[in-house]
N, CA and C atoms as an extended XYZ file, in Angstrom:
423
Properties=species:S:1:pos:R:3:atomname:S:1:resname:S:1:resid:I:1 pbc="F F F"
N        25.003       52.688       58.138 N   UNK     1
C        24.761       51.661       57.136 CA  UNK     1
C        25.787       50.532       57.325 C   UNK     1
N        25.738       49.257       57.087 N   UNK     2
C        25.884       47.794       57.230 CA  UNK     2
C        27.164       47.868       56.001 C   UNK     2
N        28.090       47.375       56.021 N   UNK     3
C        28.930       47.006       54.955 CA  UNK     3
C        28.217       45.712       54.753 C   UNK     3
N        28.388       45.557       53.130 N   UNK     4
C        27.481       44.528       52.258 CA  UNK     4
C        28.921       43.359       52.205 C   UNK     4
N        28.388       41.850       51.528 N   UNK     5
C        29.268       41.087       51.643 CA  UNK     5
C        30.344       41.490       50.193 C   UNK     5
N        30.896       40.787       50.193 N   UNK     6
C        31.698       40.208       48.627 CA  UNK     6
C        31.664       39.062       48.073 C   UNK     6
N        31.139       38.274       47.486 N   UNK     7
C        30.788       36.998       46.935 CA  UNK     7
C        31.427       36.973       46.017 C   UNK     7
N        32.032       35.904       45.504 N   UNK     8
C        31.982       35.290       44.041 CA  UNK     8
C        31.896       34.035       44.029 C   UNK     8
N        31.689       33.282       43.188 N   UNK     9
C        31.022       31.823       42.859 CA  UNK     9
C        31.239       31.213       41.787 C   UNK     9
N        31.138       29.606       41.859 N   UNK    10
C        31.386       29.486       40.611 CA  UNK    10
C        30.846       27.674       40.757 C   UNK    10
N        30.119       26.672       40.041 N   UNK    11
C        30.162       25.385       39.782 CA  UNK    11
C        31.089       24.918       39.381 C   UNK    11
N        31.834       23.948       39.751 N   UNK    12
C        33.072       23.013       39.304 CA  UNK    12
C        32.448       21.760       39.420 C   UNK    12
N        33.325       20.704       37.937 N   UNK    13
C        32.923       19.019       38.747 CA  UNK    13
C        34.120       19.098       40.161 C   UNK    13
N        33.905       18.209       40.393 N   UNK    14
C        35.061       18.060       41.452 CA  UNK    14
C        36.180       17.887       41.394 C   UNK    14
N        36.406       16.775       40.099 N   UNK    15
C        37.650       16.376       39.954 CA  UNK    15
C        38.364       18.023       39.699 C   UNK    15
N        37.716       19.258       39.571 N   UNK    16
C        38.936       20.226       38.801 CA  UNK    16
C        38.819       21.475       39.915 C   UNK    16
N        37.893       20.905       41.512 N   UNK    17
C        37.983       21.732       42.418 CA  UNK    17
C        39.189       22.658       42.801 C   UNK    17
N        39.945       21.751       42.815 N   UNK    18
C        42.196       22.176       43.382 CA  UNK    18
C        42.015       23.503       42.157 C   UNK    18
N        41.953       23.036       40.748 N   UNK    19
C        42.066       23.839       39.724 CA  UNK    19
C        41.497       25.747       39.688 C   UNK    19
N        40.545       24.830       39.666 N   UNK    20
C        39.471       26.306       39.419 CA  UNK    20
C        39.709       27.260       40.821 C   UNK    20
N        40.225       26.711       42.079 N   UNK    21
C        40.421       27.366       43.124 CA  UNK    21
C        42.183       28.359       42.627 C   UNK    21
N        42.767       27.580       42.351 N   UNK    22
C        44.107       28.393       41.530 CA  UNK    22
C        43.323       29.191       40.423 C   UNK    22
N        42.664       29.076       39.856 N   UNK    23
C        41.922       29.883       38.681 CA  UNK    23
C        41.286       30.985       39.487 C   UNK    23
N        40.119       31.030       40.282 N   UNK    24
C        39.656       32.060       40.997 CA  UNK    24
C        40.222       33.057       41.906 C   UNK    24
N        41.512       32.363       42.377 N   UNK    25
C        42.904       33.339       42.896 CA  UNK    25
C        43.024       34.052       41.973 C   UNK    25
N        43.637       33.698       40.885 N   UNK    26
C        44.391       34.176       39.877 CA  UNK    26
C        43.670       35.532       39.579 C   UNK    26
N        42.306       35.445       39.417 N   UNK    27
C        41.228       36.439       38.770 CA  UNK    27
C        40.616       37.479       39.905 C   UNK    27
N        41.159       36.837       41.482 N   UNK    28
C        40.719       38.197       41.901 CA  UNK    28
C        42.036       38.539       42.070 C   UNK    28
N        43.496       38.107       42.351 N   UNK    29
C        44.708       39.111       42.124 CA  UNK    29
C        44.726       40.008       40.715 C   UNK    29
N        43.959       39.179       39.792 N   UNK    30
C        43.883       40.388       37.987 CA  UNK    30
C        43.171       41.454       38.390 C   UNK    30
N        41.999       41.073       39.014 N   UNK    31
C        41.312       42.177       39.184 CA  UNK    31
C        41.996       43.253       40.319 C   UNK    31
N        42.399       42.721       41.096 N   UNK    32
C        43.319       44.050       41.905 CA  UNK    32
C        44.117       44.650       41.217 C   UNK    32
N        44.921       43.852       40.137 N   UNK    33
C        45.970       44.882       39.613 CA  UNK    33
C        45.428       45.569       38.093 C   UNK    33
N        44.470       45.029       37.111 N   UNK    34
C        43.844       45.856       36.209 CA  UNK    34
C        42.958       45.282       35.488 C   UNK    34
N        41.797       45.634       34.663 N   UNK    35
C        40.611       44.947       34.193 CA  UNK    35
C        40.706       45.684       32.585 C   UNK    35
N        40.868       45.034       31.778 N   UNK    36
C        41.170       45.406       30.201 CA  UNK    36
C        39.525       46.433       30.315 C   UNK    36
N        39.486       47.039       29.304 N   UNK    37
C        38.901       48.053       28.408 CA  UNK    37
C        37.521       47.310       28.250 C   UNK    37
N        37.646       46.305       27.596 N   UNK    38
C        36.898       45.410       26.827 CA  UNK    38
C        36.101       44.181       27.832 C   UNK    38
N        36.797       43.926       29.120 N   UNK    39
C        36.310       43.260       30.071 CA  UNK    39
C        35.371       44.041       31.034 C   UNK    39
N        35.525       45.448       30.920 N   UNK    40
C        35.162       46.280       32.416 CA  UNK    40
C        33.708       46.814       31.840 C   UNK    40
N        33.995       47.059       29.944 N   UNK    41
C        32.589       47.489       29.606 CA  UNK    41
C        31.708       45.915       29.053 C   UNK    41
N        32.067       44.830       28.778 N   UNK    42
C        31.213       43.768       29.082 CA  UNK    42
C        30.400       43.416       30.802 C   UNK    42
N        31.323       43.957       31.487 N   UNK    43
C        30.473       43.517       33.059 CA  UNK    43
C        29.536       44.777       33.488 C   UNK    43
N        29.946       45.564       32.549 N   UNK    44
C        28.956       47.171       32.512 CA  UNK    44
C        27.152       46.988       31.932 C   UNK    44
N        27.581       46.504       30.751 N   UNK    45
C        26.601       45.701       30.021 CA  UNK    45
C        25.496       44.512       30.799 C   UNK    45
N        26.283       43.819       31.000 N   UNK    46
C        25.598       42.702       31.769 CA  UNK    46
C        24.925       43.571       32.989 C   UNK    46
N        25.313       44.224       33.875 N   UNK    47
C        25.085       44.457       35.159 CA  UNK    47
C        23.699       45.854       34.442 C   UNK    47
N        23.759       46.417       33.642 N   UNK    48
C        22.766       47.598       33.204 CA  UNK    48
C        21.289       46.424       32.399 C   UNK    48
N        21.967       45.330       31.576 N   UNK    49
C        20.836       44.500       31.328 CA  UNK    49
C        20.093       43.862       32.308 C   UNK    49
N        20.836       43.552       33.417 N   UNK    50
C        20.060       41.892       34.066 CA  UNK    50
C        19.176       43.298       34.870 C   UNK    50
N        18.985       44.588       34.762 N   UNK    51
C        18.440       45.466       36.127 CA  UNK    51
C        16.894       45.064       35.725 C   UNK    51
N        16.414       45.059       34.683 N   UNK    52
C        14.905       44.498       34.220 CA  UNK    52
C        14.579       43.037       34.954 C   UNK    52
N        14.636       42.949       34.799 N   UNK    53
C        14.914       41.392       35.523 CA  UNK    53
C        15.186       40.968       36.772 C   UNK    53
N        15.480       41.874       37.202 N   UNK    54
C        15.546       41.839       38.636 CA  UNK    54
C        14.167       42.719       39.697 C   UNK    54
N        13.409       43.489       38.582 N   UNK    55
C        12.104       44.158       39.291 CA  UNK    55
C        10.714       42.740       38.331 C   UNK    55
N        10.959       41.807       37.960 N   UNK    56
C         9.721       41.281       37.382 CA  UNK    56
C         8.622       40.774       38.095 C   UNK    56
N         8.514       40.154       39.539 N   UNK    57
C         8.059       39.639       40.745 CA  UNK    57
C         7.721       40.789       41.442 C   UNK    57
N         6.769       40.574       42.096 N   UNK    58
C         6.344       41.269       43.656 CA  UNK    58
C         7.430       41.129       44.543 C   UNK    58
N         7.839       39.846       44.255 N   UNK    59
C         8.966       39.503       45.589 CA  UNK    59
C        10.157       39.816       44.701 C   UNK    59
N        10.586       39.918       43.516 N   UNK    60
C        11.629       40.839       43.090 CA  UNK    60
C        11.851       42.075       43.576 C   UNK    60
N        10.681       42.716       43.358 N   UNK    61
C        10.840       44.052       43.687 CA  UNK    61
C        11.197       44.124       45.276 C   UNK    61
N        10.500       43.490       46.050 N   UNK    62
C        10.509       43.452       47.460 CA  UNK    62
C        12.158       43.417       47.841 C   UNK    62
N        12.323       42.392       47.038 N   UNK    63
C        14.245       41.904       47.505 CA  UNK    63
C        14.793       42.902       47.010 C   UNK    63
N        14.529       44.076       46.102 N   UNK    64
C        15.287       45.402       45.704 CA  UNK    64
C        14.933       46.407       46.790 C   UNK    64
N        14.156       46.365       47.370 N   UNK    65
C        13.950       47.172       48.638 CA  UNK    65
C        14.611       47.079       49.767 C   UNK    65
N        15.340       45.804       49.673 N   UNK    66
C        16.066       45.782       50.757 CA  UNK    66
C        17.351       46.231       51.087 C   UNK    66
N        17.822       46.555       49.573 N   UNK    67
C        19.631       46.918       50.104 CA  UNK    67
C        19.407       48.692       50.096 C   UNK    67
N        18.104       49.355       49.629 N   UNK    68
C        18.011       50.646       49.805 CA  UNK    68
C        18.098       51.153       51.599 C   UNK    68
N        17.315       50.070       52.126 N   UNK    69
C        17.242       50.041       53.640 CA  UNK    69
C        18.414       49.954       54.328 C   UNK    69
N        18.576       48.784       54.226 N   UNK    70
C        20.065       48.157       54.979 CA  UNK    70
C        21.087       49.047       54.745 C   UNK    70
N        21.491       49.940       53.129 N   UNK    71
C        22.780       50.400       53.235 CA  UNK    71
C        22.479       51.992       52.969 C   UNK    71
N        20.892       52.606       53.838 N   UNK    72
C        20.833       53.667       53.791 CA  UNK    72
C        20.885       54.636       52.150 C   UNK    72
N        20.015       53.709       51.140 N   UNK    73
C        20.589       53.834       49.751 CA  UNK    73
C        19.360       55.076       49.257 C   UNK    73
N        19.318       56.118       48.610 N   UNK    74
C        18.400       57.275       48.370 CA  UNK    74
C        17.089       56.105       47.187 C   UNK    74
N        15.716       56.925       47.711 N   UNK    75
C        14.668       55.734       47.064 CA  UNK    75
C        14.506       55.595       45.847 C   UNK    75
N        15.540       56.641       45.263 N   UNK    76
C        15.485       56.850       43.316 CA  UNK    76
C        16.896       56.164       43.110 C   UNK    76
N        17.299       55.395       44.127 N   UNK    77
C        18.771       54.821       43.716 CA  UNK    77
C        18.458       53.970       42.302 C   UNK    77
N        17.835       53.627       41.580 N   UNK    78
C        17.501       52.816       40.369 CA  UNK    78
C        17.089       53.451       39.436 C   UNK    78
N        16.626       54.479       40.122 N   UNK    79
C        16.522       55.783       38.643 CA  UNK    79
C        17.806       55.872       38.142 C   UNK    79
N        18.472       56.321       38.723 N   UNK    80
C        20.199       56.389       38.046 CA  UNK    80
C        21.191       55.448       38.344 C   UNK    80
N        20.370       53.987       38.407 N   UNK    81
C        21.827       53.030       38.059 CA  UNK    81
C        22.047       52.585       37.386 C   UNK    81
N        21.983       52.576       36.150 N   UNK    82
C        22.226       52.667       34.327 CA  UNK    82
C        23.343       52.996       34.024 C   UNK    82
N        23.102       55.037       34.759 N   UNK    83
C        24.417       55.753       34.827 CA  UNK    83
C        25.493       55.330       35.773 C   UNK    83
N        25.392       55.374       36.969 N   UNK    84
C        26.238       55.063       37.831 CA  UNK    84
C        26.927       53.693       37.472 C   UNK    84
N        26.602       52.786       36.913 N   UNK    85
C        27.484       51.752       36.283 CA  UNK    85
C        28.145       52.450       34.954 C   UNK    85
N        27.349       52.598       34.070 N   UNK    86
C        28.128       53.402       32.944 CA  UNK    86
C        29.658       54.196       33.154 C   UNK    86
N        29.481       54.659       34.029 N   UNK    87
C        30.416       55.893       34.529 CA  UNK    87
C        31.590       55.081       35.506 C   UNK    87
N        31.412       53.893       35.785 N   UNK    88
C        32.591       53.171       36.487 CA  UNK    88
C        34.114       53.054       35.508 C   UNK    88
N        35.032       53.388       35.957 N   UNK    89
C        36.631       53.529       35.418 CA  UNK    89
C        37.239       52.213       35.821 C   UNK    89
N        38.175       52.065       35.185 N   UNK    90
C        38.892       50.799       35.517 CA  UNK    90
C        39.838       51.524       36.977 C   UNK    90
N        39.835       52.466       36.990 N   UNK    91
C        40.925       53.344       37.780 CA  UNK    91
C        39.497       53.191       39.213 C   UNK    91
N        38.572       52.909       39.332 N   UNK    92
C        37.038       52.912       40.242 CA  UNK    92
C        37.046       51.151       40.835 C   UNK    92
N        37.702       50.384       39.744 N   UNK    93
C        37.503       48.645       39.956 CA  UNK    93
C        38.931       48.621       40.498 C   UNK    93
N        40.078       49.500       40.508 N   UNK    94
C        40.918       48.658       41.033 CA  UNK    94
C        40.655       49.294       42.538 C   UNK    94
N        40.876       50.422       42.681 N   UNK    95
C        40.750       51.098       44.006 CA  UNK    95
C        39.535       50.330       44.973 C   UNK    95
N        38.320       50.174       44.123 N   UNK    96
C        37.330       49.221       45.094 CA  UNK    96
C        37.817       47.923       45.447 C   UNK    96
N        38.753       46.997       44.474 N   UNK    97
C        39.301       45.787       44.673 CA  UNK    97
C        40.310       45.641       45.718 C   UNK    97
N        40.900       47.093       45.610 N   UNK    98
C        42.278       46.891       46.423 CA  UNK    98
C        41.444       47.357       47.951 C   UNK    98
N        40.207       47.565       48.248 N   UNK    99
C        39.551       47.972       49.566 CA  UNK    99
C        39.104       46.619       50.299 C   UNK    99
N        38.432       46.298       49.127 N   UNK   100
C        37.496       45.170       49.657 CA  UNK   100
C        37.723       43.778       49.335 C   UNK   100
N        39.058       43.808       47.964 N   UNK   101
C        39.273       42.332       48.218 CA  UNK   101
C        40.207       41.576       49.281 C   UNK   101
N        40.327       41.323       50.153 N   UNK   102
C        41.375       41.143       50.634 CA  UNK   102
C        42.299       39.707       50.798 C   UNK   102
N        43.180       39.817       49.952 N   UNK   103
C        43.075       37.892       49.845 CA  UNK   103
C        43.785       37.413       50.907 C   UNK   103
N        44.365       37.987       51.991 N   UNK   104
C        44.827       37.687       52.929 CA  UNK   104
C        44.164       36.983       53.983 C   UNK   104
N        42.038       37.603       53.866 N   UNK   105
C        41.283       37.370       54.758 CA  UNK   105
C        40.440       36.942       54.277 C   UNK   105
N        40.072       36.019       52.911 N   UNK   106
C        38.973       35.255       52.466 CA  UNK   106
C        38.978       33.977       53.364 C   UNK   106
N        37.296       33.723       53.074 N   UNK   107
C        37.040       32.490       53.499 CA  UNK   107
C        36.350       32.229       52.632 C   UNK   107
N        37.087       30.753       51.868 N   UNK   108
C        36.528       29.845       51.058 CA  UNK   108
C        35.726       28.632       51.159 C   UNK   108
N        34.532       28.755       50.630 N   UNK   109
C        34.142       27.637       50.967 CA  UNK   109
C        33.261       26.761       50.166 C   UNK   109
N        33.927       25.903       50.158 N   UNK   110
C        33.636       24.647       49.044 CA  UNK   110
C        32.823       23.380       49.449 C   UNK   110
N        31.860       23.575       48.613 N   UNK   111
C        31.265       22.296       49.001 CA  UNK   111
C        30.826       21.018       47.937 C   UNK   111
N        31.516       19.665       48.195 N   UNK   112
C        31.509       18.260       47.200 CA  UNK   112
C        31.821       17.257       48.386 C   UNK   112
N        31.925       16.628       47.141 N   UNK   113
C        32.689       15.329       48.054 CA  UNK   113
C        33.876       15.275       48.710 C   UNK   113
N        33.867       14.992       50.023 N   UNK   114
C        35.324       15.309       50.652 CA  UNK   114
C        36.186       14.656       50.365 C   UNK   114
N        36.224       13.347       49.749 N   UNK   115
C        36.952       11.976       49.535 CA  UNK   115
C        37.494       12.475       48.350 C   UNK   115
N        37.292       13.236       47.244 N   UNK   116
C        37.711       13.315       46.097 CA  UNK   116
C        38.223       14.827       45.835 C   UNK   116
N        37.786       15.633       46.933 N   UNK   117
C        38.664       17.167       46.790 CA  UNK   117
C        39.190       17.633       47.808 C   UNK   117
N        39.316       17.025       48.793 N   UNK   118
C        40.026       17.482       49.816 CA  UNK   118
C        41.917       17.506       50.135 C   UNK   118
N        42.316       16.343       49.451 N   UNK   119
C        43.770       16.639       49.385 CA  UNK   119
C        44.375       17.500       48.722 C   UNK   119
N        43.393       17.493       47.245 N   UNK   120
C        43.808       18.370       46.309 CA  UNK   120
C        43.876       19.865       47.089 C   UNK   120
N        42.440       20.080       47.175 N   UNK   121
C        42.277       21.804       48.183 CA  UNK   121
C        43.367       21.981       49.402 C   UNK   121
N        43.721       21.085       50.152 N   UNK   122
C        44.948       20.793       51.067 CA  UNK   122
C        46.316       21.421       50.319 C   UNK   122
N        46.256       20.491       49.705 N   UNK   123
C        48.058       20.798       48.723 CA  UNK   123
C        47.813       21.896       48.187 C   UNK   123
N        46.873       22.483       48.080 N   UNK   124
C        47.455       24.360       47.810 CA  UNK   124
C        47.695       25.345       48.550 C   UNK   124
N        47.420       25.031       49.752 N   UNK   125
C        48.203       26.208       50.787 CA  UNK   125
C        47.479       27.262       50.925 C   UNK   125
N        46.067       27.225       50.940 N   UNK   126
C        45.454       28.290       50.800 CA  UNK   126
C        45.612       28.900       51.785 C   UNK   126
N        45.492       28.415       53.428 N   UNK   127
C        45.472       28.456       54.480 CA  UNK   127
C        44.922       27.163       55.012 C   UNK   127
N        44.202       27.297       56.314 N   UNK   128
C        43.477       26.500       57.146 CA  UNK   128
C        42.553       25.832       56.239 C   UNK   128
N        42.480       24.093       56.613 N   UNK   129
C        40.897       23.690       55.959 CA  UNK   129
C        40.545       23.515       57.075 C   UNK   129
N        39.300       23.523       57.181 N   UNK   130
C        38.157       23.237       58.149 CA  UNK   130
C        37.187       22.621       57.988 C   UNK   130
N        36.665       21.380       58.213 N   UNK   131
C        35.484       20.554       57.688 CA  UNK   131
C        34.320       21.040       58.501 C   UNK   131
N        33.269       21.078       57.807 N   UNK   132
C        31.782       21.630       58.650 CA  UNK   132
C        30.828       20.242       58.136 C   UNK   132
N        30.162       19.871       58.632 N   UNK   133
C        28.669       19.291       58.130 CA  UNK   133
C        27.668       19.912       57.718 C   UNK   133
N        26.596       20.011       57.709 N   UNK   134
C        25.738       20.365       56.885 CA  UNK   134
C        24.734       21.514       57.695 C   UNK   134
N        25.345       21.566       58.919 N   UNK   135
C        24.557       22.471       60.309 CA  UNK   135
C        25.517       23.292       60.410 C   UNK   135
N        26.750       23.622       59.602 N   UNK   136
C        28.098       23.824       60.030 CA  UNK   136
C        28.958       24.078       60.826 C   UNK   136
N        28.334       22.335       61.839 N   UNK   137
C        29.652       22.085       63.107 CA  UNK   137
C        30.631       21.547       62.009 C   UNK   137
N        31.600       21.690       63.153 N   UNK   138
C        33.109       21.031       62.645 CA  UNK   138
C        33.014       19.349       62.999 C   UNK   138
N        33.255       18.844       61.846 N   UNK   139
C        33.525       17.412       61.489 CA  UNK   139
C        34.963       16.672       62.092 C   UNK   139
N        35.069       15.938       62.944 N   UNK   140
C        36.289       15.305       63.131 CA  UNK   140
C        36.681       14.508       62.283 C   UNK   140
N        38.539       14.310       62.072 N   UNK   141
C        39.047       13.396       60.810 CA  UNK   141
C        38.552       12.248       61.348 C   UNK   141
């Protein structure tokens, strides 16, 4: 089986790109080191509600067929993922965070206007910037 990605996301205006990029650090180093009581069973909630909603389409359902394939997943995996979220520990979110987040080896990538967020994203030191176009070759200054 395929290791799956790690995403997270988020809309910003631009002007608060620099910002929210210090903000989204911040929240996956929280999440490596601990997730309150009250935060871990709200994302429990959400993630057991949106599961309706995600079989409503032909092509819903179809796109749920696919990570059973790809990551070798048993065909009643949705019969019991209600429970299997239910049953997640905060002691389950850090150990998975501390596997798979790795902030040493993210790649971020932002996309606006370059004229108005690019120094800002610069002056934080994230690492390397790299400009792509829209085919994502690399753009010369």
């Amino acid at each position: 089986a395929a290791a799956g990605p790690f995403v997270a996301s988020a809309e910003v205006t631009g002007t608060k790109t620099d910002s929210s990029l210090i903000q989204f650090m911040k929240e996956l180093r929280g999440i490596r080191d601990t997730v309150s009581t009250a935060e871990l069973e709200r994302a429990k909630q959400l993630l057991m509600l949106q599961l309706p909603r995600q079989f409503e389409t032909t092509t819903d359902i179809a796109n749920q067929l696919v990570p059973l394939v790809r990551y070798g997943l048993p065909l009643d995996y949705y019969d019991s993922y209600a429970d299997h979220v239910a049953a997640i520990t905060q002691a389950d979110v850090q150990r998975v965070a501390h596997k798979y987040i790795a902030l040493d080896r993210l790649a971020i990538v932002v996309v606006g206007d370059r004229a108005s967020i690019e120094r800002g994203i610069r002056a934080l030191g994230l690492g390397e910037v790299s400009i792509r176009d829209l085919t994502g070759q690399p753009v010369r200054p």
